[in-house]
C-alpha positions in Angstrom: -46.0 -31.2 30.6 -48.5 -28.5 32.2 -51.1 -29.4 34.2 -54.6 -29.0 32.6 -56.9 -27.2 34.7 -60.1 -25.0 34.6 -60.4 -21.7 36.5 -63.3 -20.2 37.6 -62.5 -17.2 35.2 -62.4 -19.2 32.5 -65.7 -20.6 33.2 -66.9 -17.1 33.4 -65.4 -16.3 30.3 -67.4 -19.3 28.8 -70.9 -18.5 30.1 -71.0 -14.6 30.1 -69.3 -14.2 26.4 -68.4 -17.2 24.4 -65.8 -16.4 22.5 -65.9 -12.0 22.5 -68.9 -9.8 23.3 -68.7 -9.0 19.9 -70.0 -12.9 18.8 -71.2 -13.7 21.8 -74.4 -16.2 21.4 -73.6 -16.6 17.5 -71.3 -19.6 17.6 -72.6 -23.1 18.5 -70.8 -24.7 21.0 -69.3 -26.9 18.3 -68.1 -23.7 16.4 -66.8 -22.6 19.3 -64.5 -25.6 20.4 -63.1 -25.8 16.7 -62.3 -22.0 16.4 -60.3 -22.6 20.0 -59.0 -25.8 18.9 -57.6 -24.0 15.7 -55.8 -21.2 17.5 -54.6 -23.5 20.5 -53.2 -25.6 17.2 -51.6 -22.2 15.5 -50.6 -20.8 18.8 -48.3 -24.0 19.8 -46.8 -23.7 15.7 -46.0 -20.3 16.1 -44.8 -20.7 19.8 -42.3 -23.7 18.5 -41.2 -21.8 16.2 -40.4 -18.5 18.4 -38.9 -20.7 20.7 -36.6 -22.4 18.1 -35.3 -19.3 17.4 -34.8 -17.6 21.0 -38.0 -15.1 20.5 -38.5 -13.4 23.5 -42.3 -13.7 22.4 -42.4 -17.3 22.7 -43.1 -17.4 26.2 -46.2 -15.3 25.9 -47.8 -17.2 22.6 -47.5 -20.3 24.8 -49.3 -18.2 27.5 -52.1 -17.6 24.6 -52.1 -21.1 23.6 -52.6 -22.7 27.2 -56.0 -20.4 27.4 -57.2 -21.7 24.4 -56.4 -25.0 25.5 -58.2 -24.0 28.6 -61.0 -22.7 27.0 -61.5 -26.1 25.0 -61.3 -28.3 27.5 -64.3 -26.4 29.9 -66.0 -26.4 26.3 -65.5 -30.2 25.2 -67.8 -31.4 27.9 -71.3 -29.4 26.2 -69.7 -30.2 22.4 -69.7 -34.1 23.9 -73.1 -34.2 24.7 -74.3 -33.0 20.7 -72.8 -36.5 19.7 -69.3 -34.9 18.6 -66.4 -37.0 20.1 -63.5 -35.7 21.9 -61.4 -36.6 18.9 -62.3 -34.1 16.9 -60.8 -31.2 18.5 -57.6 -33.0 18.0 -57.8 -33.1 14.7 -58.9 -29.1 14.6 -55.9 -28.6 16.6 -53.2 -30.3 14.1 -55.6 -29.0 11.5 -54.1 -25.2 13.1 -50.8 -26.3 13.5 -50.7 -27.5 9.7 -52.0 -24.2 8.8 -49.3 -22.0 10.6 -46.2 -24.3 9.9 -47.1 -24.1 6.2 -47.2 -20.2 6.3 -44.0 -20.5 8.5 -42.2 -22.3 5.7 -43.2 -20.3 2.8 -42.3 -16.8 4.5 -38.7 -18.5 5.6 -37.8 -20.3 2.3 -40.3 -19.6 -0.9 -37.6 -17.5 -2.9 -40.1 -15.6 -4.5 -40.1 -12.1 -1.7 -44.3 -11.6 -2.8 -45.4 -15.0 -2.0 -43.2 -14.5 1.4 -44.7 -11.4 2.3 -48.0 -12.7 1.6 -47.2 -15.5 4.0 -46.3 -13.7 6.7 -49.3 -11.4 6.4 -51.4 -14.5 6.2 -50.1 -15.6 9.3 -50.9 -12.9 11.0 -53.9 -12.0 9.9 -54.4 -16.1 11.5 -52.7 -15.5 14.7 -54.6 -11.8 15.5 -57.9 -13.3 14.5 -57.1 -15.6 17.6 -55.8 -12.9 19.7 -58.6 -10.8 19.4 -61.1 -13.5 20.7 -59.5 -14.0 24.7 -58.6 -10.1 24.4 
């Protein structure tokens, strides 16, 4: 189990640009601890799955996930004191997980190729939407 802990540039991350400069100031806190919340919840499907199957990739979606999980937890405190509880951002985070192991299982095993490919697109268009907020 890793060892949970805030760094100063994480912190930074959080006052100077929320999520990305581009939506910087336009997220509540709130919105802001479920969109990480969601993507620390895809990120940890996808990296399961990448690691299930020997992806060399896996190690650096689990990289991704820890910073959202990083991001949430500096986050949680502010979201705490607007009267939503700590158990929320559990439920956003299986709510992520959900999403992605759903899309997994359609692109591996729907036998009709469309509705796999649209799977797979879906799922990425998911995962890069996460990417691009901590890049």
């Amino acid at each position: 189990m890793r060892q949970k802990t805030i760094t100063p540039a994480v912190v930074a991350f959080l006052t100077m640009t929320g999520i990305s400069s581009a939506t910087a100031g336009t997220l509540s806190p709130m919105e802001q601890a479920q969109a990480f919340a969601t993507c620390a919840g895809r990120l940890q499907a996808l990296a399961t799955r990448q690691g299930a199957v020997h992806d060399p990739q896996s190690s650096e979606t689990r990289q991704k996930q820890y910073g959202f999980e990083d991001l949430l937890d500096a986050l949680l405190p502010h979201v705490s004191e607007t009267g939503i509880d700590a158990s929320a951002a559990k439920r956003w985070r299986a709510y992520g997980w959900t999403e992605i192991a759903g899309l997994l299982s359609r692109a591996q095993y729907h036998q009709d190729d469309r509705h796999a490919r649209s799977a797979r697109a879906d799922m990425a268009r998911r995962i890069d939407t996460c990417t691009r907020m901590i890049l």
